[in-house]
C-alpha positions as CSV (number, residue, x, y, z in Angstrom):
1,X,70.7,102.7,113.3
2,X,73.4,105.2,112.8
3,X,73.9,108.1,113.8
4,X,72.7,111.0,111.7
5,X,74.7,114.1,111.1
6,X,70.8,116.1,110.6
7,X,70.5,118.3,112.8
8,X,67.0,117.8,113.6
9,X,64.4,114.6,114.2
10,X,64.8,111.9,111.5
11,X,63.7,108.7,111.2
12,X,65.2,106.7,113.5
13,X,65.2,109.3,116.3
14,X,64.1,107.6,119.5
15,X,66.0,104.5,118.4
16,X,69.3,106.0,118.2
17,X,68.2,108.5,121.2
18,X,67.6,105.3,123.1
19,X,70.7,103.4,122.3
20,X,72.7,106.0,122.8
21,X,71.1,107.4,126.3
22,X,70.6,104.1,128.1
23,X,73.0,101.3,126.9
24,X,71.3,99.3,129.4
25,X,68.1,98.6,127.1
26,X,67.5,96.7,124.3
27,X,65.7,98.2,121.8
28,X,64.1,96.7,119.0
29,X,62.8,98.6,115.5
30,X,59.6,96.6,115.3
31,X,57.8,99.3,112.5
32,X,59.3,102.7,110.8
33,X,57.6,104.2,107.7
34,X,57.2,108.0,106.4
35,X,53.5,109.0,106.3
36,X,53.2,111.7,103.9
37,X,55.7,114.1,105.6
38,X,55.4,112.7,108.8
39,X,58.4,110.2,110.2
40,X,56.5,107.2,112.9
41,X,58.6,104.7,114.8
42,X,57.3,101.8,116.7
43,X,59.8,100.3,119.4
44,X,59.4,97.4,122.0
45,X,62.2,98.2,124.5
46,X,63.4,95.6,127.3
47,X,64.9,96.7,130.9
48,X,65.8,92.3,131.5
49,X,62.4,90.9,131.8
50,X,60.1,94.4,132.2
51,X,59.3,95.8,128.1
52,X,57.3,98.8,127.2
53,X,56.0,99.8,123.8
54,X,57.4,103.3,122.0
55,X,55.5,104.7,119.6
56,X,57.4,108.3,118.5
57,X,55.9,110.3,115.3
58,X,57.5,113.5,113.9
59,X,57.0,116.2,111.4
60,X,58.9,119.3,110.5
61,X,56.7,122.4,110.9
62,X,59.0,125.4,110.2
63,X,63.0,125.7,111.0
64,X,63.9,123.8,113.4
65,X,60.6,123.2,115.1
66,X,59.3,119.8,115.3
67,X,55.4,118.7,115.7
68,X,55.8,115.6,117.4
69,X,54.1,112.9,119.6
70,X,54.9,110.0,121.6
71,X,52.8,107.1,123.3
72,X,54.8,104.9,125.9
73,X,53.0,101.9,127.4
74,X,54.1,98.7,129.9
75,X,52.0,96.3,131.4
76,X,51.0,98.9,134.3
77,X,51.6,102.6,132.7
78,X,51.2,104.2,129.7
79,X,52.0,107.5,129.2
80,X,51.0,110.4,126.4
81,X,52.7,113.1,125.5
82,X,52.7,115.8,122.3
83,X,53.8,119.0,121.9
84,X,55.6,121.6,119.1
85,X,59.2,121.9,120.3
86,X,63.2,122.0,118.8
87,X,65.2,119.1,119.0
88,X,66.1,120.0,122.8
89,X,63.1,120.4,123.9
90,X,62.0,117.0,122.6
91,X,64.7,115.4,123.8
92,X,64.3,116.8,127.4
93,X,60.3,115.6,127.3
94,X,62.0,111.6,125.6
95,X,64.3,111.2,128.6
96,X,62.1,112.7,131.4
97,X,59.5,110.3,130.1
98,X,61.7,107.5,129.5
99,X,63.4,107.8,132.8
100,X,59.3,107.6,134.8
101,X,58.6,104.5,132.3
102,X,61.8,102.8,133.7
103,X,61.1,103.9,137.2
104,X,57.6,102.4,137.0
105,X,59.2,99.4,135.5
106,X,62.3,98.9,138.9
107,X,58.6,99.4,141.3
């Protein structure tokens, strides 16, 4: 995908986040659609041989706030997490989740 000049989530979000966080995964758009006003993303994501499933869904609530969920599972973890944040704070609760799904992968 492309970078974005929106300042908020878009469609697309974890992808690009992703790419541009950890150039050491591959990450593959397997499903994006608009539901309504909602934005959903389904990603398989490969570390060499480990992958893990992303699903990331998004709506605006009010200026710059974001409703928002994400779903993250591998063959031994899955994690769920949700919450009403900005774009930073969403981005701090993608990589801190990301970066415990990759450590669970390396174990």
């Amino acid at each position: 995908m492309v970078a974005h000049s929106y300042s908020g989530v878009y469609m697309g979000y974890l992808a690009d986040m992703l790419r541009a966080e950890y150039e050491n995964l591959l990450v593959k758009d397997v499903y994006t659609s608009k539901l309504g006003d909602t934005d959903v993303e389904i990603l398989e994501v490969s570390l060499g041989e480990q992958k893990f499933i992303a699903m990331f869904q998004s709506r605006p609530l009010k200026e710059g706030i974001f409703r928002w969920s994400l779903i993250i599972t591998s063959p031994n973890n899955t994690r769920t997490l949700k919450g009403m944040d900005p774009l930073d704070g969403i981005k701090l609760a993608l990589k801190s989740s990301i970066d415990a799904m990759m450590k669970g992968m390396e174990e």
